[in-house]
C-alpha positions as CSV (number, residue, x, y, z in Angstrom):
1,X,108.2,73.6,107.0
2,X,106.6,75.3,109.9
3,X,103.0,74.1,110.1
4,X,101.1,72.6,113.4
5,X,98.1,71.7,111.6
6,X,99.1,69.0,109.1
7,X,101.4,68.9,106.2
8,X,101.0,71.9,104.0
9,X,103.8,72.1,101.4
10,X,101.4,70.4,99.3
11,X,99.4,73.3,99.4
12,X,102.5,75.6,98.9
13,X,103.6,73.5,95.8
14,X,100.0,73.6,94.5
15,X,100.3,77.6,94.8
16,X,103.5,77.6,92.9
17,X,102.5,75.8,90.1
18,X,99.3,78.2,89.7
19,X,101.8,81.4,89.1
20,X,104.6,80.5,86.7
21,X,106.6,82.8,85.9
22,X,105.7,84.8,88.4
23,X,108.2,86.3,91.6
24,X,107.7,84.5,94.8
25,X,108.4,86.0,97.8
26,X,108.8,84.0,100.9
27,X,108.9,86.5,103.7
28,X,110.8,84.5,106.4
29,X,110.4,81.1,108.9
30,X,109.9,79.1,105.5
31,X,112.1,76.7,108.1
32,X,111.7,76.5,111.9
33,X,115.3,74.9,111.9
34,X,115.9,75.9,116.0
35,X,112.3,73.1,116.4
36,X,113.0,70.8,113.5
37,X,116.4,70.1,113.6
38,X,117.8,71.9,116.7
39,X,121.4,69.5,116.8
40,X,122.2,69.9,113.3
41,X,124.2,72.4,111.3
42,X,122.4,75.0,109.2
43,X,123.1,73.3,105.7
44,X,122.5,69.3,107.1
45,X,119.2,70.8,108.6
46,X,117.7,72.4,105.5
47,X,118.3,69.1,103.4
48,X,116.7,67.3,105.5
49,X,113.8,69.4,105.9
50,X,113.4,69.6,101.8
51,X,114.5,65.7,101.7
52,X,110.9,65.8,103.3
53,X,108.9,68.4,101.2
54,X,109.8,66.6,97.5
55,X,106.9,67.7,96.1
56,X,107.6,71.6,97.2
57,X,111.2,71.4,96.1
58,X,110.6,69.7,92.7
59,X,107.6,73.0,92.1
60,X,110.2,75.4,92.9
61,X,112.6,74.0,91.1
62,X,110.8,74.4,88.0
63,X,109.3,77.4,88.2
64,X,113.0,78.7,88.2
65,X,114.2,76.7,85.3
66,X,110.9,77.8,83.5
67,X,111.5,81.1,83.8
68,X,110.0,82.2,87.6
69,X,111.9,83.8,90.1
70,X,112.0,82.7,93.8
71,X,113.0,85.4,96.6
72,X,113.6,83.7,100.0
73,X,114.0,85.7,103.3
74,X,115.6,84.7,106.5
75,X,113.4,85.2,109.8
76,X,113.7,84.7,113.4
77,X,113.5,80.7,113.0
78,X,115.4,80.4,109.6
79,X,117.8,83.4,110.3
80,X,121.0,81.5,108.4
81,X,119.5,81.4,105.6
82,X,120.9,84.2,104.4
83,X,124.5,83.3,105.0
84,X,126.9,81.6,102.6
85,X,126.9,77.5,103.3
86,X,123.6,77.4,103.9
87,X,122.2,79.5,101.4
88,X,124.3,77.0,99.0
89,X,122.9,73.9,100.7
90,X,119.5,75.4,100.0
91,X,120.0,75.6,96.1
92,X,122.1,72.5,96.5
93,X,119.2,70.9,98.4
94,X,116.3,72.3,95.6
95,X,118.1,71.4,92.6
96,X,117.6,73.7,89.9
97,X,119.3,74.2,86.8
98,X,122.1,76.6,86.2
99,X,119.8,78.8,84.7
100,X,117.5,78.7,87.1
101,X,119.5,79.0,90.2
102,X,120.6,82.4,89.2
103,X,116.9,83.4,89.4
104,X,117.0,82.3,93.2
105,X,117.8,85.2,95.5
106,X,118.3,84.6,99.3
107,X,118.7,87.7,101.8
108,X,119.7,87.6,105.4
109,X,117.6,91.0,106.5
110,X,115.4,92.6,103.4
111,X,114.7,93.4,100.1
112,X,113.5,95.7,97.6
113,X,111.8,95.5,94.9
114,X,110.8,99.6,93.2
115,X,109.2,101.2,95.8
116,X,108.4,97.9,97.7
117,X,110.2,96.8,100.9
118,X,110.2,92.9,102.0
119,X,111.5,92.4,105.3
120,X,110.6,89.4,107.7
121,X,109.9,91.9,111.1
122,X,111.5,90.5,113.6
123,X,114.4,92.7,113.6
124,X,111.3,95.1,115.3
125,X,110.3,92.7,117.9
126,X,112.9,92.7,121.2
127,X,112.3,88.9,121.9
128,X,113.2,87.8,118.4
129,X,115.3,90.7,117.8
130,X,119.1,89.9,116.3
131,X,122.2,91.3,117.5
132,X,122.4,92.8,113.7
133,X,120.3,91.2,110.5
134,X,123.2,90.8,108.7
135,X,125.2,88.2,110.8
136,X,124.1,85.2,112.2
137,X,125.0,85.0,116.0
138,X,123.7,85.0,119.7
139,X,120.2,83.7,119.6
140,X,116.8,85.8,120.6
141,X,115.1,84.8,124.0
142,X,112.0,83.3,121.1
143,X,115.1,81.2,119.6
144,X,116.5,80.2,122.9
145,X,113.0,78.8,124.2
146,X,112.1,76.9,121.0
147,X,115.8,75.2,121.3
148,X,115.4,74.4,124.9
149,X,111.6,74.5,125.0
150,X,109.8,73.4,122.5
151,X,112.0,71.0,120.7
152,X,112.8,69.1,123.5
153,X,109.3,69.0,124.3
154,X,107.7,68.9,121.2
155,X,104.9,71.3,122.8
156,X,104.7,72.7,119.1
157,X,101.4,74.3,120.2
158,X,103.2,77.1,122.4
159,X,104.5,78.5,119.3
160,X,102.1,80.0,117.9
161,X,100.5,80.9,121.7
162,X,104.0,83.1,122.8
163,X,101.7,86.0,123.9
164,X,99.9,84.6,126.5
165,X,100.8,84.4,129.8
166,X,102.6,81.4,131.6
167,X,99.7,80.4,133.9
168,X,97.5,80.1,130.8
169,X,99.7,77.9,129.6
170,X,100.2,75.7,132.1
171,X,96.6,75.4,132.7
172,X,96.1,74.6,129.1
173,X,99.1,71.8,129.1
174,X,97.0,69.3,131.0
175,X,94.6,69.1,128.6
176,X,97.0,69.2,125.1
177,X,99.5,67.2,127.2
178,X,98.0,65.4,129.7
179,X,100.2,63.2,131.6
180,X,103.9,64.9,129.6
181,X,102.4,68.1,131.1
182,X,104.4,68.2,134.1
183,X,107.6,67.9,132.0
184,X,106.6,70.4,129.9
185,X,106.2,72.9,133.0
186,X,109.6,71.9,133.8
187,X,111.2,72.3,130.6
188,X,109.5,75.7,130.5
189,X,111.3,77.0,134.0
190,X,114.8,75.0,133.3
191,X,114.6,77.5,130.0
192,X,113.8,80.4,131.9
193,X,116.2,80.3,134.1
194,X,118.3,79.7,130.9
195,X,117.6,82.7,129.3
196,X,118.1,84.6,132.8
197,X,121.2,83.7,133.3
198,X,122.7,84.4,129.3
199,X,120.9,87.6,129.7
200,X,121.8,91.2,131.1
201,X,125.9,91.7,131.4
202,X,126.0,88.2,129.5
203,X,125.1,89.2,126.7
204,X,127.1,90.5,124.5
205,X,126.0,91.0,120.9
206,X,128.2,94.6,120.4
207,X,130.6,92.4,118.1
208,X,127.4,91.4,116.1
209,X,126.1,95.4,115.4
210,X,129.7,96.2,114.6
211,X,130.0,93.0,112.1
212,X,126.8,93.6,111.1
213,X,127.7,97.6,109.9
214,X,131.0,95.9,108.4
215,X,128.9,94.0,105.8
216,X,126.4,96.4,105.5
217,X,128.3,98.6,102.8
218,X,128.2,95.4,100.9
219,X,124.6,94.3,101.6
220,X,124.1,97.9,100.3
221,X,125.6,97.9,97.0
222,X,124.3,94.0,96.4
223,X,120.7,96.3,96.7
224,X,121.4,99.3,95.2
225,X,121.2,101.2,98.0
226,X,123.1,104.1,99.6
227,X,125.2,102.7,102.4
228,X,123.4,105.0,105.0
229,X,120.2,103.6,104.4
230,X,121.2,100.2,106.0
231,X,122.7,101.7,109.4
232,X,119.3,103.9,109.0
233,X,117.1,100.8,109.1
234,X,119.5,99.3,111.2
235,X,118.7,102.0,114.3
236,X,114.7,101.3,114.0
237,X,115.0,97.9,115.1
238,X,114.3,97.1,118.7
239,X,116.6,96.3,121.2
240,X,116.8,92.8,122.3
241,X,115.1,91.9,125.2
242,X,118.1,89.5,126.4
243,X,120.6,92.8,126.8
244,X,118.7,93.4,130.2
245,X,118.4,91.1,133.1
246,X,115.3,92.4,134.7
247,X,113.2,92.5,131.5
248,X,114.0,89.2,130.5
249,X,113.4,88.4,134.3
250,X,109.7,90.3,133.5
251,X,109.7,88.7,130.6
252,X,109.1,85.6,131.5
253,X,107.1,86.3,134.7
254,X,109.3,85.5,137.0
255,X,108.2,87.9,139.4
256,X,104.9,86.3,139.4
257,X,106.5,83.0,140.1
258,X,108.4,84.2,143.4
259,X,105.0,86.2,144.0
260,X,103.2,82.8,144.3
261,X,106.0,81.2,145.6
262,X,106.2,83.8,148.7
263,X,102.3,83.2,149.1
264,X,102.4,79.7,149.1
265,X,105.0,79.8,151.8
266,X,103.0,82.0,153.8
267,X,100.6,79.6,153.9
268,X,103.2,76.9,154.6
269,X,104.2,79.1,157.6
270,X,100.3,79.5,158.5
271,X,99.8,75.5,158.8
272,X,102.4,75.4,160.9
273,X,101.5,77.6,163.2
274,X,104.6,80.7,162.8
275,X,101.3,83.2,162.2
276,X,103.9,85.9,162.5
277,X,106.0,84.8,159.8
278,X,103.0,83.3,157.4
279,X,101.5,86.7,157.7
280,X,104.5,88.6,156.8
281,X,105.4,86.1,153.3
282,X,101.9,86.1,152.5
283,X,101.4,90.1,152.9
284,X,104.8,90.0,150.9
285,X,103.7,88.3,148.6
286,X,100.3,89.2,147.7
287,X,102.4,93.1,147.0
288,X,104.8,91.7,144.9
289,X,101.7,89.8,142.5
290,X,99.6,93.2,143.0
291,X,102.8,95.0,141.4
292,X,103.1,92.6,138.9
293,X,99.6,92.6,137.5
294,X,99.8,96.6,138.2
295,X,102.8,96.3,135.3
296,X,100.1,94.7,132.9
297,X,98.5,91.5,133.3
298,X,99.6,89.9,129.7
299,X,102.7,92.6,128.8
300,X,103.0,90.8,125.5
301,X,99.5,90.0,123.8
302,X,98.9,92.3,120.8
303,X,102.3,94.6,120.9
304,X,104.1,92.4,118.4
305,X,101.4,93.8,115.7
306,X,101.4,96.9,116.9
307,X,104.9,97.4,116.9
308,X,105.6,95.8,113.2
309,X,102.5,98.2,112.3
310,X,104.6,101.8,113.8
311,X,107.7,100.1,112.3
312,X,106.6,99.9,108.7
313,X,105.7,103.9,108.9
314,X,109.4,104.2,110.1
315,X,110.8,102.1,107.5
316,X,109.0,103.8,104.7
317,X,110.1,107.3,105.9
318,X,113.8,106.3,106.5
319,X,114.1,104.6,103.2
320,X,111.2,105.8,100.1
321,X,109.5,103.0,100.3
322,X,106.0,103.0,99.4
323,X,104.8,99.6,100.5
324,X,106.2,97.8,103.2
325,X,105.6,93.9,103.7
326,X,106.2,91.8,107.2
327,X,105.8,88.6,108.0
328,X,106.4,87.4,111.7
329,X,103.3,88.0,113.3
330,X,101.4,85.3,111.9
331,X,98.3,87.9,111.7
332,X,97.1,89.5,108.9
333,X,97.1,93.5,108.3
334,X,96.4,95.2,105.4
335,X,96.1,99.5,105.3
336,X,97.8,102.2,103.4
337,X,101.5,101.6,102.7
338,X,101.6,98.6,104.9
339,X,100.8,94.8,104.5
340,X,101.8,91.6,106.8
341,X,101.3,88.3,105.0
342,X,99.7,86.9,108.0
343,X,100.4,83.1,107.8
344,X,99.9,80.3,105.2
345,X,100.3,77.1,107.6
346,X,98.6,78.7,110.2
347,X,95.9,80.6,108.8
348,X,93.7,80.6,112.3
349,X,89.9,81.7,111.7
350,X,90.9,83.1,108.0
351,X,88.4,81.6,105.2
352,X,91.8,79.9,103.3
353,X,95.7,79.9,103.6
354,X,96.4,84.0,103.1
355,X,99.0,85.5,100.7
356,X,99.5,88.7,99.1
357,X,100.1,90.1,95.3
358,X,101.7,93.1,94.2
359,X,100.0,95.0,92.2
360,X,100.3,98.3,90.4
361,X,103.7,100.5,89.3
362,X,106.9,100.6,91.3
363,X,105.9,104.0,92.3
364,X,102.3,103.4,93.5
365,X,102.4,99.5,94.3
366,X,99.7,98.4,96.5
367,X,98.9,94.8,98.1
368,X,95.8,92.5,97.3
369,X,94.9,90.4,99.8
370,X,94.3,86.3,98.7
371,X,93.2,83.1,100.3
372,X,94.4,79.8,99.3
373,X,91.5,76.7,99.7
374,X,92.9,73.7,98.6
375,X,89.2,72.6,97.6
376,X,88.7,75.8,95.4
377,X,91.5,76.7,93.9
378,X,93.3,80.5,94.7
């Protein structure tokens, strides 16, 4: 269970037992397997994740057998979830009934429920975009750092701080970290020279989009939906970020590291009395930093939003939906046709834990806004 700020599947349990009978929606990253478990298989991983959460699996598991259904979503950090062994060691794992398993549905990329579309997001975001939604494959440049970065580490706090710029968060590791903060720094560059060099001609996830088409006439009729709706959907999402070399080299601000790097040895040069030199690194440098910040001085903060925001237009036009849910973003949107859960365990400066209901008829559903405070009630 994803949450930085304490347990929380208390919380979630205590949720699910205030709505039997109802449909629950999980919209993605119920599991951060990549952090939790990085070394195990899928199926091994999510039982011992829910050996942990009794409480949470014992709730679900009877608000199935009682009659409630449960609809579970892969996302970016729980991506398998939708595939075959490990969507069986999940129900394996819960425990329900005969009866009540059947009234567990698992998907890979989406659902659809009337005119509502449920969809984690990340297919929409290129750093935690998937070769396809449908298969289970190369992992995103997000995936790759919190296998190499953050688990190693166990800088959990970087995972919810992604759009911020590197310096920030170096500066910032000195006080969360104090003295592991230098091995944090060095995790972060060993991974980002990871991700540069699996990125650009090395990457190859063209096998993945054709598998991906290959299962989508399936995936299609599992959902009642015409086939050409999935390749549809399929062509909004965003490209990933690790098919290019020099954005992944952006990306992860590289260019500002060889910027400094350049200056610093102009200054090097300087004390050493090569003015010549020194003056020509430092002039070098100082142009490739003024380039950089010219390119946008934080080139991620805020787009993710913004992007899952446009994308939801797209997704209704391309496929009828009326209401279209994300997750992913971890912040909370609400507007005409469009609603993103925000998130439960890390509800930031939000009065409680938010989650959404459905409300009104399959052809004019709209979200309602909720917060969850343990000390309240919903």
């Amino acid at each position: 269970m994803r949450d930085a700020l304490g347990p929380v599947s208390g919380e979630v349990a205590a949720l699910v037992r205030e709505n039997p009978g109802a449909r629950l929606v999980f919209a993605g990253d119920l599991f951060d397997l990549p952090a939790s478990h990085p070394r195990l298989t899928g199926a091994r991983a999510v039982r011992e994740v829910l050996g942990v959460h009794v409480e949470l699996c014992r709730a679900l598991a009877l608000h199935v057998d009682q009659g409630g259904e449960l609809w579970l979503l892969g996302g970016n950090h729980d991506a398998e979830i939708g595939v075959g062994e490990l969507r069986e060691g999940f129900l394996d794992a819960l425990g329900p009934s005969p009866e009540g398993r059947a009234r567990v549905r698992v998907s890979p990329w989406f659902f659809r429920d009337g005119g509502v579309h449920y969809e984690h997001g990340h297919h929409y975001d290129p750093d935690n975009a998937p070769g396809h939604p449908l298969v289970f494959g190369k992992a995103s440049l997000g995936v790759h750092f919190v296998e190499q970065f953050i688990a190693p580490t166990g800088a959990h706090h970087y995972l919810q701080a992604n759009d911020e710029t590197p310096l920030k968060l170096f500066v910032s590791s000195f006080t969360r970290y104090g003295k592991r903060a230098p091995y944090v720094i060095y995790r972060y560059f060993h991974t980002a020279i990871g991700a540069m060099l699996k990125s650009g001609p090395l990457y190859r996830a063209g096998d993945e989009a054709s598998l991906g088409r290959d299962r989508g006439a399936r995936f299609a009729e599992e959902l009642g939906l015409p086939p050409a709706m999935i390749d549809d959907l399929f062509a909004l999402g965003a490209t990933p970020t690790l098919t290019s070399f020099s954005r992944t080299f952006t990306r992860v601000y590289f260019d500002r590291v060889l910027a400094s790097l350049t200056m610093v040895s102009g200054l090097g040069a300087a004390g050493l009395g090569a003015h010549e030199p020194a003056a020509v690194l430092f002039g070098l440098g100082a142009a490739m930093m003024g380039a950089s910040w010219a390119s946008g001085h934080n080139r991620y903060g805020g787009t993710v939003p913004e992007r899952l925001a446009a994308s939801a237009k797209d997704v209704a036009a391309a496929s009828g939906a009326q209401l279209v849910i994300f997750g992913h973003t971890h912040r909370e949107a609400l507007s005409e046709g469009y609603a993103n859960t925000g998130s439960f365990a890390f509800p930031g400066k939000a009065p409680g834990r938010p989650y959404l209901t459905i409300e009104g008829s399959a052809e004019a559903p709209r979200a309602v806004r909720h917060y969850w405070a343990p000390d309240s009630g919903l």
